[in-house]
N, C-alpha and C positions, 0 to 999 in steps of 0.2 A: 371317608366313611362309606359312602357309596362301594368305593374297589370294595371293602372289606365283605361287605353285605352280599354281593355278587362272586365275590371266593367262597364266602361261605356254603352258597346257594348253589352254585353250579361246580365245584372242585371238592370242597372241603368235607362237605356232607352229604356228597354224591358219589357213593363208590363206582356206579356204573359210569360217570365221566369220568371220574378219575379215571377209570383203567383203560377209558376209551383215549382218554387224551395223554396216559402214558403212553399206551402201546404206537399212537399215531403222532406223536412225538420223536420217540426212535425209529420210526420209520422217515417221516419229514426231514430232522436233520441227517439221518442216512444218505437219504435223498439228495438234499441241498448240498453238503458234503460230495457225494461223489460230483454231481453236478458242479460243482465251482472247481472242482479240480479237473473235470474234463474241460471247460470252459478257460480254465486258466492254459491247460496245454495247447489246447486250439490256438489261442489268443497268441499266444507264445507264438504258435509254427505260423501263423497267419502275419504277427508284425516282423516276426527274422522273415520271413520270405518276399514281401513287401521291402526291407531295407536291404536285402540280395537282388531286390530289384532296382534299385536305387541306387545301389553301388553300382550295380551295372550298367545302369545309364549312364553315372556319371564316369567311370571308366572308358566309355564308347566316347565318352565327347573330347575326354583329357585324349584318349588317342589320335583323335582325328585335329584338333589343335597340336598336340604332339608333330604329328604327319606333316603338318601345315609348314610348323617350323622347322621340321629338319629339312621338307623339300628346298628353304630358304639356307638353310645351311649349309646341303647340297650344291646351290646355285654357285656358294661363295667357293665350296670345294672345288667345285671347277674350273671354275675362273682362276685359282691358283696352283692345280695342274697342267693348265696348258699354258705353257711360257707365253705364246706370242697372245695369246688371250688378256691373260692378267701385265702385258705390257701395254695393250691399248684399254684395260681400263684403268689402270694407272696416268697414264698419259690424258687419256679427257678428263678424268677428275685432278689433275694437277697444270692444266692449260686451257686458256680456251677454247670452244667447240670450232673455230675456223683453224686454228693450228691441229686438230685434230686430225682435222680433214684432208689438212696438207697433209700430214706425217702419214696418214693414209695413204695420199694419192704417191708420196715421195717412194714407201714403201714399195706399193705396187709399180711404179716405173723401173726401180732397181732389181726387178723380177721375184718377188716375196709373194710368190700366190697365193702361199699357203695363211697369210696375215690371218688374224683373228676380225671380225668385226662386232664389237662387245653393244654398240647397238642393236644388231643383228640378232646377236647373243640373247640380249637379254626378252626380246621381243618375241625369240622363239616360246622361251619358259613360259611369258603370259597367255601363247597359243596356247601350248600346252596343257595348262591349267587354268579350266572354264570359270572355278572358284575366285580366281584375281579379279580385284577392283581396279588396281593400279599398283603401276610399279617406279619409283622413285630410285634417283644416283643422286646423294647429296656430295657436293664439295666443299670440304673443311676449309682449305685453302684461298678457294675463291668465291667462296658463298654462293654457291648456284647450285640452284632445285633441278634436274634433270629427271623429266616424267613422261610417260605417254599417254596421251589424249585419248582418250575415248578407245584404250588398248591399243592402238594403231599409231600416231600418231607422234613423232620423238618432239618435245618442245622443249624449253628452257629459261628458268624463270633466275631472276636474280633474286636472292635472300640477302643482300645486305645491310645487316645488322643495324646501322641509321636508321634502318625505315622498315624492318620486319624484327617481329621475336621468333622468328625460326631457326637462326644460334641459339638462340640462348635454349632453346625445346632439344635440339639436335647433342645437346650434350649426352653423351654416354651413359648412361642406366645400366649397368650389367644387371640389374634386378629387376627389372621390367622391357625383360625383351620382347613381352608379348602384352601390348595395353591398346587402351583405343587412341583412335588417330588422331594428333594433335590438332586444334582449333586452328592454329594458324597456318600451319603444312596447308591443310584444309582450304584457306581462305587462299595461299599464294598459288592456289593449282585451278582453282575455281571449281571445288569436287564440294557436292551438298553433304552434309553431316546427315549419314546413313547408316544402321548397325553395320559395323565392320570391325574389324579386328586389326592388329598393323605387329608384321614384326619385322624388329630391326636389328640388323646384323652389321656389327664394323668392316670398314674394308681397312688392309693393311699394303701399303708397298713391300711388295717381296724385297726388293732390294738393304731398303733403310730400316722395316720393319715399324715405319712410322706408320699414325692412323692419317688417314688421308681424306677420309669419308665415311659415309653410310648408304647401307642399300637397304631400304623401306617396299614393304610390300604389303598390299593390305586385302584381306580377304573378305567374302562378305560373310555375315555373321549368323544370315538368315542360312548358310548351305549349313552351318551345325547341326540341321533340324535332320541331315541327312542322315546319320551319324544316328540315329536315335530311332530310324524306323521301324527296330527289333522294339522297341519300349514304348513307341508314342504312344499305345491303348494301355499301358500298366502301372505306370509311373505315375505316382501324383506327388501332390505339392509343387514346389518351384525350384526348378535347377538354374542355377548362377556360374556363369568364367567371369571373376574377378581377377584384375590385372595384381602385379606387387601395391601399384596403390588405391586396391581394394575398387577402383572405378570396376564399373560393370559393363563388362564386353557382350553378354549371349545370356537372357535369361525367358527362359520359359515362357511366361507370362507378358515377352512384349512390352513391359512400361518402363521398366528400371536401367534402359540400355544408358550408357554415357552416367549415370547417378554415380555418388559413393555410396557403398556399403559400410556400415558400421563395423568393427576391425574385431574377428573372433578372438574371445579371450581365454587363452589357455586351453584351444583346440588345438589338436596334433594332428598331421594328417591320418584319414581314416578309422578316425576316432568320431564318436556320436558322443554328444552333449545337448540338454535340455537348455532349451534358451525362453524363456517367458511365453511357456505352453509349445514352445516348436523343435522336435529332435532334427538338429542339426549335423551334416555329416560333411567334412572338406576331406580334398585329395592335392595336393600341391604337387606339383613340378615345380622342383626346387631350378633347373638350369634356365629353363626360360621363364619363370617368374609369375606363373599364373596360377589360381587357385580354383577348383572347379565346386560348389558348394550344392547340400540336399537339404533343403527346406520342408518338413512336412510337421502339419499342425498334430497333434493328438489325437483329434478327435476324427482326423481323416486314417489315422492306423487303425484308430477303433471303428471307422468303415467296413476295414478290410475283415474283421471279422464278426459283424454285426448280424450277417444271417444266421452263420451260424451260433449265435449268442441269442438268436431268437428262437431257433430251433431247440436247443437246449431248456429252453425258459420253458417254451410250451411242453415240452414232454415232459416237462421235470415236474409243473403244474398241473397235469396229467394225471401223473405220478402218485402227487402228493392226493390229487380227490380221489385217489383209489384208495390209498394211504387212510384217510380220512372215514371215508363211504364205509369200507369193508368190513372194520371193526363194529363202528357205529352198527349197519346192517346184522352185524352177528349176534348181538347181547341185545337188540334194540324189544326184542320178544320178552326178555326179562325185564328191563328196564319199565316199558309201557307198564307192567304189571304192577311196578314196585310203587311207581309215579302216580296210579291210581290209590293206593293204600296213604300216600303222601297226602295227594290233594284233600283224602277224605280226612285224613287225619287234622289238619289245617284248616276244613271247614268246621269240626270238633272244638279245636281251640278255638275258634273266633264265634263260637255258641251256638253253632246249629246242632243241635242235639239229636236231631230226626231223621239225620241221611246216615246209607248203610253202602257197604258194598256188596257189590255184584259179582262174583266170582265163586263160579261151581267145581274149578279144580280142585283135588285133594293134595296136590302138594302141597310143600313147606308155606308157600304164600298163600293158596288157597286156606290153608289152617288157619293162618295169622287175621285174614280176614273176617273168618267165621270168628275168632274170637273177638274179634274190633266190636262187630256187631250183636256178641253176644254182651261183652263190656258194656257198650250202650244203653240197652233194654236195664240193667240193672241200675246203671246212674239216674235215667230219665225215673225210674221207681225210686231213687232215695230223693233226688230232690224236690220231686212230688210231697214225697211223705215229709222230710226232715228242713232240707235248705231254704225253701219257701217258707216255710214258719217261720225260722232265725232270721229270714231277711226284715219280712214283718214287725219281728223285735225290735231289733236293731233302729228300725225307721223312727218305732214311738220313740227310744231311748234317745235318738238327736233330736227330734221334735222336742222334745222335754228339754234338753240337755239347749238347746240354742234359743227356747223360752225365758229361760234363767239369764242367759246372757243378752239380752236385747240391747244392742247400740243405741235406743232413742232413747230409756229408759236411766242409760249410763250419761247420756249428752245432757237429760232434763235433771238429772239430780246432781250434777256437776255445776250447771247456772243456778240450782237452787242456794247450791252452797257460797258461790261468788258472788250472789246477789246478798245474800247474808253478811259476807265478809266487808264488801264495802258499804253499807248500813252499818255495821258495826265499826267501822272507820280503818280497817285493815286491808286499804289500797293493796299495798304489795303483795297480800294475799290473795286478794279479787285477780289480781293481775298472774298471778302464778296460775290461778284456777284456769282461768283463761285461757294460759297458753297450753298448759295441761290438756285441755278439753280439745284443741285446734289440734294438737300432736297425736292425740286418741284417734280423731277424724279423719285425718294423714292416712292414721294405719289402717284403719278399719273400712272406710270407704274406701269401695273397688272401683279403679279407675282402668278405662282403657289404655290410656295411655299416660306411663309412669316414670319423667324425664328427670333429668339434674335440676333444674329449678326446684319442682316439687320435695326431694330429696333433700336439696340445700334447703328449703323454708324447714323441714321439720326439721332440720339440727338445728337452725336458728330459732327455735321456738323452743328446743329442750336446752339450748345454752341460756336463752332467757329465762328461763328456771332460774337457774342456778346466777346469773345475774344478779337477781332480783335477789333472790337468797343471800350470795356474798355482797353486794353493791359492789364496794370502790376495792375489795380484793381480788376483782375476777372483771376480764373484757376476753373479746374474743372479735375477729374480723373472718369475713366472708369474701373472695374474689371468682366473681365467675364474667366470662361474656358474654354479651346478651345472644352469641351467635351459638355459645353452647348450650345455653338453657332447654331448648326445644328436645336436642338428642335424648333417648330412651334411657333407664338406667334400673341395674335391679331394686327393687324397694328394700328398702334399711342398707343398703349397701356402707354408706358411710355414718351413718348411726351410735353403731355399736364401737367405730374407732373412739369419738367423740364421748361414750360415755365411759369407753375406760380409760380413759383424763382424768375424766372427771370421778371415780371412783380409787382410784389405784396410781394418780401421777399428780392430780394438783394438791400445790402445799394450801390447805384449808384455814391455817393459822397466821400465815402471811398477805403480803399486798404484793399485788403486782405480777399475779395470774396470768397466763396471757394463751390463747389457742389459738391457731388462724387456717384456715382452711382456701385451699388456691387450687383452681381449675383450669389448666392448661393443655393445649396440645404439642404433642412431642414432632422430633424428626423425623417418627417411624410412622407415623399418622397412626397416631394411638391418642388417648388422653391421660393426661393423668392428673389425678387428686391427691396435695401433697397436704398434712394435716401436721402443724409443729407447733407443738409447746414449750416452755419452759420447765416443766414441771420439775417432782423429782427422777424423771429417766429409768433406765433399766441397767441391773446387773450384766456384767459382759457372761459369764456363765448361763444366767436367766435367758439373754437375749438367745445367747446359740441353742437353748431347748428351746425358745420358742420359732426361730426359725427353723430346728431341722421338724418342728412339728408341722409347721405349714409344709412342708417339700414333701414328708414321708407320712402322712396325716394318722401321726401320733397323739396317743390320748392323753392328754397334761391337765394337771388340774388346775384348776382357775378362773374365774369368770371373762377374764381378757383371752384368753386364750379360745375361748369357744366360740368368745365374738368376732376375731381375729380369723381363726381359721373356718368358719360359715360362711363369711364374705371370701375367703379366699378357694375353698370349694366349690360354691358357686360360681365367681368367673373361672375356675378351670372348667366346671361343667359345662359352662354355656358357650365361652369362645375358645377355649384353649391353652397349652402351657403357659404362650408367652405375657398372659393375663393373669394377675391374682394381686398378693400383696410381699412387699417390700417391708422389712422393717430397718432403722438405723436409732440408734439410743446413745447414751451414756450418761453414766450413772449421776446423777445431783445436774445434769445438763440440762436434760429432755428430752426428748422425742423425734423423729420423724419418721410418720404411717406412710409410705407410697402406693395409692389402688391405681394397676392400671387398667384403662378400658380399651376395646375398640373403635375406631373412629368409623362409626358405620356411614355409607355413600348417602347419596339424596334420596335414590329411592325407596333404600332401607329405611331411611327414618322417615319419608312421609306414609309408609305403609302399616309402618307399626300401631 
């Protein structure tokens, strides 16, 4: 109701808002419009160029892991171009380290100068690269870990399988040649569990082409960071090397090294996927087996373009109060003008007869002015002469008119008569009078406050009537709670259902009359008053004109029909559609009235 009264006031009957709030309408969404679609391209070029950054790092890392592992791949390629080379590493991983030594020393006696020394060998590569932790020669054959200490140092441990699970770890993976460093490798070299990387490459005997062993090499995981010093100020979220099983070799953030990762589902490489608010992006190296992954939340893309999405915002709002001001400023000369003629007009209506306006222009408004106040002078002269006398009239004629009708006058000749009646021994007449006169009282005495209780006594006081009049053909029952009584209700609301029963539905010649009247609250926190009789019921044709009268408030003839649709006009005027009355009949049946109400809160009914 309110929206309505405020459309009406400031759009509907305001042509200078209207045309202000058109014109700055099509400007506004112009506005907003071009604005969301700048804002959408920015956003655009700002998240692809953020995940060209991301690719990129994670490209820089997969190369440099890449590098790591071909260097190891490298190692083994050499070792099986140079004969004498890959014959003394065949020979310590298929003998023991003192027959080694011999076969060494045998060699060089027999003048072999040229001999490989594949310890030598391998000691060089860990010079060479500052990035090594450690480098391992495992033997399949005889279970022995072959490592260098602290990069310098050749040692050799025994891994036999009774008393280590380093067989059973050193089995063959072709799908994670590149993972982290096994816990027990770890524990038989006595190397602390530190980020690092390990990869492992088979050795083969040239000869047999059998596997013979493994050569382990493990990098530390912290030099990755190297590898990223084009990105480390641009990159956000969190970059991950995940092994083939998903353990976590190198992640950005430091905490998740050695963890699993949970296994991307139905990610390709280089493909981005939304994962529970995070755009996810993998790059796999399918040959060595590791997967390099981009972690970045949503709301960190929406960083990236967050200035300029403020900047936008502000010009756009800018914008729109110029959008707004300019119009306004432009017609605001006419406007002021119009809105003076209003206000005077509206203090007119509400009876100030005596105010004029002010306005010496000769235009179109200045006229209308002049005539306002010419209007004025002329009214204030007839009601002088003419409406001030009729009102006068009019006063003695209710004075007169509500002389005639005096409630005391009607209450004391009403006990005249019932005092009469029972003297002359017509109890049941006294007793009619009586309730007669209590139901007068009901109506006529103004109360402030006019609930269901009061409502219910006066139907029970006009079915005593008629009680009394049928005796043992007519009863009637009452149901209310004592927690509904208190709530407000319109006077005669249910009144008039009850007396067209009893006019138009009870059979008068028979026994066994029956009306009952039940006060309930519903599911929808409403009330309802449900009123059933047996009487004789309603026509099915009768009933649908009396119901499409209530819906389309059609004029039908009939005394029920007035009483019917007055109650039901009334709750639609005071609460709304979903209030009024229900009718259900059939014919030789009877009845059922349904009124419903609303179930008003606690402060509503204590204020009423």
């Amino acid at each position: 109701m309110r929206s309505n009264s405020l459309y009406r006031k400031y759009f509907k009957d305001n042509m200078f808002m209207r045309f202000t709030l058109i014109v700055s309408c099509i400007f506004i969404a112009t506005i907003i419009a071009f604005s969301y679609l700048v804002l959408m391209l920015i956003s655009d070029s700002a998240v692809q160029r953020q995940m060209d950054i991301q690719r990129k790092t994670m490209e820089s890392i997969s190369n440099y892991v890449e590098n790591k592992y071909q260097s190891v791949q490298d190692m083994m390629r050499d070792v099986y171009r140079d004969g004498s080379l890959a014959s003394n590493t065949t020979f310590l991983l298929e003998h023991p380290f003192g027959e080694y030594v011999e076969h060494r020393l045998d060699r060089y006696l027999l003048g072999d100068q040229t001999t490989s020394n594949a310890v030598q060998y391998f000691q060089n590569k860990i010079d060479d690269d500052p990035d090594i932790r450690s480098l391992m020669l495992y033997s399949a054959n005889q279970q022995v870990m072959y490592y260098y200490d602290n990069r310098r140092q050749f040692e050799r441990v025994s891994t036999n399988a009774a008393h280590s699970f380093v067989p059973d770890s050193m089995v063959l993976d072709e799908e994670s040649l590149v993972s982290v460093p096994n816990i027990w490798v770890l524990k038989s070299i006595g190397m602390q569990r530190t980020p690092m990387f390990s990869v492992k490459i088979p050795i083969t005997n040239k000869s047999s082409l059998l596997n013979i062993g493994q050569l382990l090499v493990y990098f530390d995981s912290e030099s990755i960071w190297q590898a990223m010093n084009n990105y480390k100020q641009d990159f956000k979220g969190e970059i991950l090397v995940l092994s083939a099983q998903n353990e976590v070799i190198f992640d950005t953030s430091g905490q998740g090294y050695g963890r699993k990762y949970l296994q991307l589902q139905g990610a390709n490489s280089g493909e981005e996927i939304s994962m529970g608010g995070m755009v996810v992006t993998s790059l796999t190296q399918s040959q060595a087996g590791y997967t390099v992954v981009s972690l970045i939340s949503k709301k960190e893309l929406a960083e990236t373009y967050s200035s300029a999405r403020n900047t936008i915002v502000t010009i756009a709002l800018v914008c729109i109060l110029f959008a707004v001001l300019l119009p306004a400023m432009f017609i605001s000369n006419f406007a002021k003008r119009t809105h003076r003629i209003i206000r005077f007009t509206r203090k007119v209506k509400n009876g100030d007869l005596n105010t004029r306006i002010i306005d010496n222009r000769e235009d179109e408004l200045g006229q209308i002015a002049k005539s306002f106040n010419s209007m004025l002078d002329e009214l204030n002269q007839y009601i002088d002469q003419v409406y001030k006398a009729e009102i006068k009239q009019k006063h003695t004629e209710i004075a007169t008119l509500e002389a005639r009708v005096n409630p005391h006058f009607l209450y004391n000749t009403l006990e005249v008569i019932r005092m009469r009646a029972i003297s002359s021994g017509a109890k049941d007449v006294g007793e009619m009078i009586y309730s007669l006169s209590v139901l007068f009282k009901s109506y006529v005495r103004p109360k402030v406050k006019y609930t269901f209780k009061d409502e219910l006594e006066a139907c029970r006081m006009y079915l005593e009537l008629f009680r009394i009049r049928y005796k043992d053909r007519f009863s009637y029952t009452i149901e209310c709670s004592k927690e509904l009584e208190p709530i407000p209700v319109l006077k005669m609301s249910l009144q008039p259902v009850i007396e067209n029963y009893i006019l138009h539905g009870m059979r008068t010649g028979q026994t066994g009359n029956v009306i009952s009247i039940r006060v309930h609250p519903d599911d929808h926190n409403n009330i309802r008053v449900v009123v059933t009789d047996n009487g004789l019921g309603i026509a099915g044709e009768k009933l649908n004109q009396l119901r499409l009268g209530l819906e389309d408030n059609r004029e039908l003839s009939g005394s029920e029909s007035f009483g019917l649709r007055s109650i039901h006009e009334r709750l639609r005027l005071m609460y709304g559609k979903p209030y009024g009355v229900e009718l259900a009949s059939e014919a030789g049946a009877g009845t059922e009235v349904t009124i419903t109400f609303p179930y008003p809160v606690k402060e509503e009914t204590d204020h009423v």
